[in-house]
C-alpha positions as a Markdown table, in Angstrom:
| # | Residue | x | y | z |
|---|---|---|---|---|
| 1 | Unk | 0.0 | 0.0 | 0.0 |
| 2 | Unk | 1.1 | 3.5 | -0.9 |
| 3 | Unk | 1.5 | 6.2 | 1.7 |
| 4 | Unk | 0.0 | 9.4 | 0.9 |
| 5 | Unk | 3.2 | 11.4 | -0.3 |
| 6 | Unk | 4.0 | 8.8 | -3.0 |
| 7 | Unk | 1.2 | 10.0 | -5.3 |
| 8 | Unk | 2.9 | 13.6 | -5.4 |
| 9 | Unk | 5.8 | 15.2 | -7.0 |
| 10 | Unk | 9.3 | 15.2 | -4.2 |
| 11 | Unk | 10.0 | 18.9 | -5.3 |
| 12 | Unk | 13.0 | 21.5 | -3.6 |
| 13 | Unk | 10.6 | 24.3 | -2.1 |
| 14 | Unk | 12.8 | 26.0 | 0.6 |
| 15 | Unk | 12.6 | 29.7 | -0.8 |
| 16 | Unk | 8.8 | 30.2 | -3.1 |
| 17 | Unk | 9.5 | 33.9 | -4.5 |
| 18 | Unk | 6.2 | 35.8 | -5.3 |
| 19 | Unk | 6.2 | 37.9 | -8.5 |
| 20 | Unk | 3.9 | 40.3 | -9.5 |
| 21 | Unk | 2.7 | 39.6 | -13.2 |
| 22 | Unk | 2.6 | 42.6 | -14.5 |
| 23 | Unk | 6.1 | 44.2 | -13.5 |
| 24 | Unk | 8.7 | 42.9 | -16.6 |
| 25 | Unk | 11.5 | 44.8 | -14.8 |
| 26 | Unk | 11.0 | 42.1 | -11.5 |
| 27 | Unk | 10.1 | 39.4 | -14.1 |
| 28 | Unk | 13.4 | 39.8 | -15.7 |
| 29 | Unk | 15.3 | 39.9 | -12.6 |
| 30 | Unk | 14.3 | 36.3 | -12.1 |
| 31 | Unk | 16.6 | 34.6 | -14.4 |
| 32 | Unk | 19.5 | 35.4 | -11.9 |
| 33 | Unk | 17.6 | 34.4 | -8.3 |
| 34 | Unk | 18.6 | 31.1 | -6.5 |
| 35 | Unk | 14.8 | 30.5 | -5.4 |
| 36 | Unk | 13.7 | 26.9 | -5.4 |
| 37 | Unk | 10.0 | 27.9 | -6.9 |
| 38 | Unk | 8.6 | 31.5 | -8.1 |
| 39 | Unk | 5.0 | 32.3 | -8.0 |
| 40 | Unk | 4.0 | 34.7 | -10.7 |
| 41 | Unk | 1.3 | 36.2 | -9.4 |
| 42 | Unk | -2.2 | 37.5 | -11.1 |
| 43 | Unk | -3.7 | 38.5 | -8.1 |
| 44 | Unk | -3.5 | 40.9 | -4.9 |
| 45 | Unk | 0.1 | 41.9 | -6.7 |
| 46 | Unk | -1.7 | 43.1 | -9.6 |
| 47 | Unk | -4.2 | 46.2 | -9.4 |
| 48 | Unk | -7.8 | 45.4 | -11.2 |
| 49 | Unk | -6.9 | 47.6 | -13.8 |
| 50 | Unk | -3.7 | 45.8 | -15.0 |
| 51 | Unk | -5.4 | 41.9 | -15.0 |
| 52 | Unk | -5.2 | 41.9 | -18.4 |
| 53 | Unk | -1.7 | 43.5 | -18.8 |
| 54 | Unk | -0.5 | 41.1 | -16.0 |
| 55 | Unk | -1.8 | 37.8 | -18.6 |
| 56 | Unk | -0.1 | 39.4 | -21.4 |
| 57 | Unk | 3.1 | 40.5 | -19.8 |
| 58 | Unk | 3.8 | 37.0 | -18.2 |
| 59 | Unk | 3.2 | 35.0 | -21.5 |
| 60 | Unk | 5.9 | 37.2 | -23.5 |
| 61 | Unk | 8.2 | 36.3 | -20.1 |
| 62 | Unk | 7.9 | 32.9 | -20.2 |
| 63 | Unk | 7.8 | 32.7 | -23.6 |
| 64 | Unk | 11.5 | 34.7 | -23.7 |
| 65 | Unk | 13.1 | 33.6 | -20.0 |
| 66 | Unk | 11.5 | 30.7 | -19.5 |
| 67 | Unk | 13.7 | 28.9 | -16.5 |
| 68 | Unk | 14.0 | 25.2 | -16.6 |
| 69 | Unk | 15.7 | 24.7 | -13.1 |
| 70 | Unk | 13.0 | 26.3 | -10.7 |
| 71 | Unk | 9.9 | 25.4 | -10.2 |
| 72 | Unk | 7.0 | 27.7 | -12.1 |
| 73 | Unk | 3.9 | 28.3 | -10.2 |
| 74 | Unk | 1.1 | 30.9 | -11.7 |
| 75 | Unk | -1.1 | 32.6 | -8.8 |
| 76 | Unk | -4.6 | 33.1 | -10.5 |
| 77 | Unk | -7.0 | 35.2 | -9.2 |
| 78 | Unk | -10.1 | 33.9 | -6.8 |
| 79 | Unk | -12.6 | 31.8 | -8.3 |
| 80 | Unk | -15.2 | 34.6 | -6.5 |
| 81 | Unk | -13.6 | 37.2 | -8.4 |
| 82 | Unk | -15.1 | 36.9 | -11.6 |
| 83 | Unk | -11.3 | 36.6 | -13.1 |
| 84 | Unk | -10.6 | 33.0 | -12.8 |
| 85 | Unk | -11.6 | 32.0 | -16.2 |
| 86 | Unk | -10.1 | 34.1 | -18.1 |
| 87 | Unk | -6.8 | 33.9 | -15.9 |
| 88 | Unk | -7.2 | 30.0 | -16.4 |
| 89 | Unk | -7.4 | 30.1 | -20.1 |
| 90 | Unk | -4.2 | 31.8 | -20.4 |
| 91 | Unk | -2.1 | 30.0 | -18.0 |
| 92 | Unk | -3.3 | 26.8 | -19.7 |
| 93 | Unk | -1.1 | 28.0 | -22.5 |
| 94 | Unk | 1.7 | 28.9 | -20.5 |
| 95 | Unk | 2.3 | 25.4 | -18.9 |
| 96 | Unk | 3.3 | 26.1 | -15.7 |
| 97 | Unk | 4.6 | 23.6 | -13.1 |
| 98 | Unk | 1.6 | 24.5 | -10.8 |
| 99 | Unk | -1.4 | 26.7 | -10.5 |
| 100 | Unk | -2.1 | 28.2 | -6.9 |
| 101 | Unk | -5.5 | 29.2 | -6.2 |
| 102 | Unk | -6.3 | 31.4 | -3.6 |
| 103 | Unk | -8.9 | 31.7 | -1.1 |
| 104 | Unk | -9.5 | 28.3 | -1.3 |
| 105 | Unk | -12.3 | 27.5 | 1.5 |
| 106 | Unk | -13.5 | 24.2 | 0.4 |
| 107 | Unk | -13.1 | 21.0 | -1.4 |
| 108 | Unk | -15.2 | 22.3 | -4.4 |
| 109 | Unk | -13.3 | 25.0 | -4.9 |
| 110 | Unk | -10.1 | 22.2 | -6.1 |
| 111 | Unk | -12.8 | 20.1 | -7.6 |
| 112 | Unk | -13.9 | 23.1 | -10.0 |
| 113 | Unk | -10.4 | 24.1 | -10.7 |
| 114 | Unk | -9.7 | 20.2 | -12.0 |
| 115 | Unk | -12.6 | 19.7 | -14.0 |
| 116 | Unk | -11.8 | 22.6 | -15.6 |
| 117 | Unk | -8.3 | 21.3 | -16.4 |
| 118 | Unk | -9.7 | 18.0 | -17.4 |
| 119 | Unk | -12.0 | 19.6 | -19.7 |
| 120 | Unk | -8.9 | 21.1 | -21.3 |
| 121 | Unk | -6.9 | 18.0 | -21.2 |
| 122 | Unk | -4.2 | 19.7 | -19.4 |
| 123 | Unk | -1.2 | 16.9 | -18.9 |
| 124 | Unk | -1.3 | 15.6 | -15.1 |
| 125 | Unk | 2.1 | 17.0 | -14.2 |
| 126 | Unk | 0.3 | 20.5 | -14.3 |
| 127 | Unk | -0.8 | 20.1 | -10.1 |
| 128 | Unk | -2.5 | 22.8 | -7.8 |
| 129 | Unk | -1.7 | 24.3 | -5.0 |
| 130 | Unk | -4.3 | 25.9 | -2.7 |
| 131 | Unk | -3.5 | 29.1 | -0.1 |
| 132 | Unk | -5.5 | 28.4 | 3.3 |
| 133 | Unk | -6.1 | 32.1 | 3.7 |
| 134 | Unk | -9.8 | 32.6 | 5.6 |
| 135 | Unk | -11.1 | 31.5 | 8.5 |
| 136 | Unk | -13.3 | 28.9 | 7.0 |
| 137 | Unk | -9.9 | 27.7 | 5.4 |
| 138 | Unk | -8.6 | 26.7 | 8.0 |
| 139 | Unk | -11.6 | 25.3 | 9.4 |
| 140 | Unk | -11.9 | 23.3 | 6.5 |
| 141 | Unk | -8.1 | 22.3 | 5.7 |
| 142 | Unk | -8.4 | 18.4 | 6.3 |
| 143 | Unk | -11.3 | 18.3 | 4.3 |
| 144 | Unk | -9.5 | 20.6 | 1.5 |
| 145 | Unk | -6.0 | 18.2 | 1.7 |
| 146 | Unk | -8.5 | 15.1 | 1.3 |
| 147 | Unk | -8.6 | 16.2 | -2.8 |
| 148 | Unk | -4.9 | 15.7 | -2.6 |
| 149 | Unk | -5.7 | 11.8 | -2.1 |
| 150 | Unk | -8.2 | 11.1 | -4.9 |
| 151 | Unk | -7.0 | 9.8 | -8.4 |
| 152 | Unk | -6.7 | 13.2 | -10.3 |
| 153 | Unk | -6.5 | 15.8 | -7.9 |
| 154 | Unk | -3.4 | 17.7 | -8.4 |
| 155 | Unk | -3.2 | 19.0 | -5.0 |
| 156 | Unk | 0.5 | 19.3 | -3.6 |
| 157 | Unk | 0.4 | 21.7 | -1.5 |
| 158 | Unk | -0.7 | 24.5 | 1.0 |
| 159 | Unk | 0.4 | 27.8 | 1.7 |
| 160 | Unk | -1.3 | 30.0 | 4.4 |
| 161 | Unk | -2.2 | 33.2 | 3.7 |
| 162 | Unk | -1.6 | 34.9 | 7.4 |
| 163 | Unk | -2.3 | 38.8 | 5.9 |
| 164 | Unk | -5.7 | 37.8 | 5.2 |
| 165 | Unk | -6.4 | 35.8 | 8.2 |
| 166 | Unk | -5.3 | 38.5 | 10.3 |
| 167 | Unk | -7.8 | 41.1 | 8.3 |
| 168 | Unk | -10.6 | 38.6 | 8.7 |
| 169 | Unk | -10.0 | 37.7 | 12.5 |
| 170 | Unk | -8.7 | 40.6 | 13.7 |
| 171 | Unk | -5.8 | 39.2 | 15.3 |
| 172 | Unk | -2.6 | 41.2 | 16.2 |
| 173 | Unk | 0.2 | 41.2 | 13.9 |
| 174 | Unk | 2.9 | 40.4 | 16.8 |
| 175 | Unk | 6.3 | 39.0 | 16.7 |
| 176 | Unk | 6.5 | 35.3 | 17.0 |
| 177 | Unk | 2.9 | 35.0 | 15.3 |
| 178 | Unk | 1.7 | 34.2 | 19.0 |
| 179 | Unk | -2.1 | 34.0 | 18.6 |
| 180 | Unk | -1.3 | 32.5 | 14.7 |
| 181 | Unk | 0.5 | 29.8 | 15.9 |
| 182 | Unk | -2.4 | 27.2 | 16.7 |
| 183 | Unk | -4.1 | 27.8 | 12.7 |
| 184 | Unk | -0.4 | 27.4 | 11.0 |
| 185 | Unk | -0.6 | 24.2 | 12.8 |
| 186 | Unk | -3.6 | 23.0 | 11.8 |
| 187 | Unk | -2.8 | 23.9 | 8.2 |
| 188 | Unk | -0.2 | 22.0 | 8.4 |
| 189 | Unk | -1.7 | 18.8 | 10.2 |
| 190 | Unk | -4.2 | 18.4 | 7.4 |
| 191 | Unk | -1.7 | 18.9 | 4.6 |
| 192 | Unk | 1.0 | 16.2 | 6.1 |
| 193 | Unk | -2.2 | 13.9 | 6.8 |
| 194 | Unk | -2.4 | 13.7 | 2.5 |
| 195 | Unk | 1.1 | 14.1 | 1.8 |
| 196 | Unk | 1.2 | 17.7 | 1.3 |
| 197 | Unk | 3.7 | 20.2 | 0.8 |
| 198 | Unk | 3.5 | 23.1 | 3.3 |
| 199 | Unk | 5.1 | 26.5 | 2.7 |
| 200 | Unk | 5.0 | 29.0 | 5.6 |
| 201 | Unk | 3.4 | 32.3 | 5.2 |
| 202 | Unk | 5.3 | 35.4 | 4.1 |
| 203 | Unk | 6.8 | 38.1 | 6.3 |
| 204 | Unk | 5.9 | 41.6 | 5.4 |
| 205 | Unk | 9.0 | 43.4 | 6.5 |
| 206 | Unk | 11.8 | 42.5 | 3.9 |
| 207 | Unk | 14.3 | 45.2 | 5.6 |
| 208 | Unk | 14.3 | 43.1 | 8.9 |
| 209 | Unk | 16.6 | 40.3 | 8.5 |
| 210 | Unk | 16.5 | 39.5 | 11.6 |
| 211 | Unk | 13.0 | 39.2 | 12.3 |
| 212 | Unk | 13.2 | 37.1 | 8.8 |
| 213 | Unk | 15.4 | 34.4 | 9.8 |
| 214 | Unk | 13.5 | 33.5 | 13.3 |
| 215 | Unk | 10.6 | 33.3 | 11.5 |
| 216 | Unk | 12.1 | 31.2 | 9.2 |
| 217 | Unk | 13.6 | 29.0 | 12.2 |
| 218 | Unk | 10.1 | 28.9 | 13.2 |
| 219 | Unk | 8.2 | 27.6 | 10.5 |
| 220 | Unk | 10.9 | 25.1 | 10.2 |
| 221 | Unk | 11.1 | 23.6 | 13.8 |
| 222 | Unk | 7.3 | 23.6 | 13.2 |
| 223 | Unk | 7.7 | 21.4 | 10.2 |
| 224 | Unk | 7.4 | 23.7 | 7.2 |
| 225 | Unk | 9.3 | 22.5 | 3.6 |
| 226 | Unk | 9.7 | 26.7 | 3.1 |
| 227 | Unk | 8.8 | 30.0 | 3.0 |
| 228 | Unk | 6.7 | 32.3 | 0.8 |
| 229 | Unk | 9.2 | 35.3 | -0.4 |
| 230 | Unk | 8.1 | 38.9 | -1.0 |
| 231 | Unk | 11.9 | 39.9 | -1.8 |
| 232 | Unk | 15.2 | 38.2 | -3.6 |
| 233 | Unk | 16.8 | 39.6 | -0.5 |
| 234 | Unk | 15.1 | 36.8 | 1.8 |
| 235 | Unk | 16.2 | 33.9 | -1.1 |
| 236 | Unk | 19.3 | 33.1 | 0.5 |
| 237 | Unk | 18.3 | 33.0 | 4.4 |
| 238 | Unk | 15.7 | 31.1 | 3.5 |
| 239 | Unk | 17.1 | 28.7 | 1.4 |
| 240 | Unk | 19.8 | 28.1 | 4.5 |
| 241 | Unk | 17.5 | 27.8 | 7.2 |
| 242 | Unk | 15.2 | 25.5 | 5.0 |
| 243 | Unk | 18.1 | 23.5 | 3.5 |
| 244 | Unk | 19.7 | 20.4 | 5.7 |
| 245 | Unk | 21.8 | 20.4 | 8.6 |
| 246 | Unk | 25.3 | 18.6 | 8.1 |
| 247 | Unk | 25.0 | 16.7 | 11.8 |
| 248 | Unk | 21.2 | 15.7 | 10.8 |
| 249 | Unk | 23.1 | 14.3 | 7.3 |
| 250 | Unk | 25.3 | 12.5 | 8.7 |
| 251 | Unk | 23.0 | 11.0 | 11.1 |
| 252 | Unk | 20.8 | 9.6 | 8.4 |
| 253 | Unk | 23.1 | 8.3 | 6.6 |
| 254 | Unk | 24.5 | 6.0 | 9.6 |
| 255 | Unk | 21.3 | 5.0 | 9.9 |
| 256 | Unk | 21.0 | 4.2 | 6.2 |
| 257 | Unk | 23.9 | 2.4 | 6.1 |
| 258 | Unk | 23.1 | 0.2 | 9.5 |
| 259 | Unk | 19.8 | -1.0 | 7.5 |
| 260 | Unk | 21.4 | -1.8 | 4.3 |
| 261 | Unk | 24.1 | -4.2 | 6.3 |
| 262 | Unk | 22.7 | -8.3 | 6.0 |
| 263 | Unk | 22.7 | -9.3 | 9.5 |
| 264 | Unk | 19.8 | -5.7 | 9.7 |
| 265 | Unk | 17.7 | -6.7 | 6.5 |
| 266 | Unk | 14.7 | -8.7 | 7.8 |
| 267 | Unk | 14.6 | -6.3 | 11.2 |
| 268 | Unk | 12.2 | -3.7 | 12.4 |
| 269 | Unk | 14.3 | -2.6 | 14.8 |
| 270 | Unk | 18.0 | -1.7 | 15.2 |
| 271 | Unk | 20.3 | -0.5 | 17.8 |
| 272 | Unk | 22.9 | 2.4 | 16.7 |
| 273 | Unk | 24.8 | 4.4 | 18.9 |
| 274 | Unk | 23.4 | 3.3 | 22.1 |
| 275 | Unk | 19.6 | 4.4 | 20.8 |
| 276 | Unk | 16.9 | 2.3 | 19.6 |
| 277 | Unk | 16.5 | 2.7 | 15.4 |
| 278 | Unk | 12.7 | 1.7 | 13.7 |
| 279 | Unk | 11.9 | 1.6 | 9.8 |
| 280 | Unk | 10.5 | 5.1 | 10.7 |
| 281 | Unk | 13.2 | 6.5 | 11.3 |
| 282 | Unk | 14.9 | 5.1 | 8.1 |
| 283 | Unk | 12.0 | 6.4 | 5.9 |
| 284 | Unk | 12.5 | 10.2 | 7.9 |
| 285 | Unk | 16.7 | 9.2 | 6.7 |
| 286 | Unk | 15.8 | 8.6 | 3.2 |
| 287 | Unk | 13.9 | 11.9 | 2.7 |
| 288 | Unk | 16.6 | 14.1 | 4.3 |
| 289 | Unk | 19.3 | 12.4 | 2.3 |
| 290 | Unk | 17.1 | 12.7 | -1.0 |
| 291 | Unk | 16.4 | 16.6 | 0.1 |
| 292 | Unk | 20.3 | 16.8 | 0.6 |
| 293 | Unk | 20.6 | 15.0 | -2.6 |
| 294 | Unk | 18.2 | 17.8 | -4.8 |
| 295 | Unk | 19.8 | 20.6 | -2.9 |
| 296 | Unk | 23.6 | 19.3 | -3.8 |
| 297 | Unk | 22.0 | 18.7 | -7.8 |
| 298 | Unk | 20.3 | 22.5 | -7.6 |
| 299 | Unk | 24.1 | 23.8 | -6.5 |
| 300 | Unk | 25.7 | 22.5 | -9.4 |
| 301 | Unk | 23.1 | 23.5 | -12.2 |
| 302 | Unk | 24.3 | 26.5 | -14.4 |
């Protein structure tokens, strides 16, 4: 039997930069940025007035600087706004890696999104994420990640929207995320209960590098594969705080090593340096050494 996270994609998402559309000086800049994933975004980046500009200005980019190494997610706008048609026609012809659709508050809300690419015949490599950015988001995330484990439902991943939920809730922007803390967690429960990506919220202050990298800390201690970018300045502390630790390395790949030895091969259970060793923690050993693996690969690429 499969475990959840087998029927999606292993992707590198430490540091997700967010684009607007519509600015082909920013656009440009990307061809040079070490980010794992960029989301070009159509919507709260992008004044009403310039949707159409944003469609037209990201084709002719991705048509000209088209980056093979990173991984190309389009933000569309809401399916409540009236937009999301016309957004989803022309990222259709763009291919992009992923489509990230925001406000998501339900289960219907993916469903409509892949019937749509069905309908279109997009290929099944072209996956969805979904921001978790009201409070009936986060209400409803497990039943949201459940579309993640039915047989075509593109869904990879979540990223919560914290700007929004603070609007909607009222709750104070203060350092540490105190009174956030509980809803990032449940996010993030129901996304790891499918086999779900998770990419931590943004932080709004791209000047404060220090306030950046403990936040960073945090959303990894609490689990999170990365962070959402506002700024190329925050690529690189993100992509070290997300990336692996060389003591946790060589720790799983003792413990690799122990299981692949003869006299370990029909055992559930190993001791190794004085502790007790279970499959589990071979699995947890396999995916640091694979994300140690795609991080070493990205390093060398051109």
């Amino acid at each position: 039997m499969t475990s959840p996270s087998d029927r999606h994609p292993a992707r590198l998402r430490r540091s997700v930069l967010c684009v607007p559309a519509d600015n082909a000086r920013a656009l440009a800049k990307v061809a040079a940025l070490a980010c794992d994933a960029v989301i070009y975004d159509l919507e709260d980046a992008v004044l009403p007035d310039n949707k159409i500009l944003a469609r037209d200005t990201l084709a002719a980019h991705l048509r000209q600087d088209r980056r093979s190494d990173i991984e190309i997610v389009i933000r569309i706008n809401s399916l409540a706004s009236g937009l999301s048609e016309q957004d989803l026609a022309a990222v259709l012809a763009l291919a992009p890696d992923a489509i990230l659709l925001p406000k998501v508050e339900s289960p219907q809300d993916i469903q409509t999104v892949v019937d749509v690419l069905s309908e279109n015949d997009a290929p099944d490599t072209l996956r969805l994420w979904a921001m978790i950015e009201t409070p009936r988001g986060v209400l409803n995330a497990a039943a949201i990640a459940e579309t993640g484990r039915t047989r075509g439902g593109r869904l990879d991943c979540f990223v919560p929207g914290l700007n929004d939920l603070r609007k909607e809730t009222g709750v104070a922007a203060l350092p540490g995320r105190t009174y956030l803390v509980p809803w990032l967690m449940q996010v993030l429960l129901a996304a790891r209960s499918c086999g779900l990506d998770v990419i931590d919220a943004v932080f709004n202050d791209f000047r404060d590098g220090a306030g950046f990298e403990a936040e960073c800390r945090q959303g990894r201690d609490m689990g999170f594969d990365g962070k959402m970018l506002i700024h190329p300045a925050q690529i690189d502390p993100a992509n070290d705080c997300f990336g692996v630790d060389e003591a946790a390395l060589a720790e799983a790949r003792s413990i690799i090593d122990a299981f692949a030895l003869s006299e370990n091969a029909d055992k559930a259970v190993i001791h190794l340096n004085g502790l007790m060793v279970e499959r589990l923690h071979l699995d947890q050993a396999l995916r640091l050494a694979a994300r140690a693996d795609a991080i070493h690969t990205k390093g060398k690429a051109p």
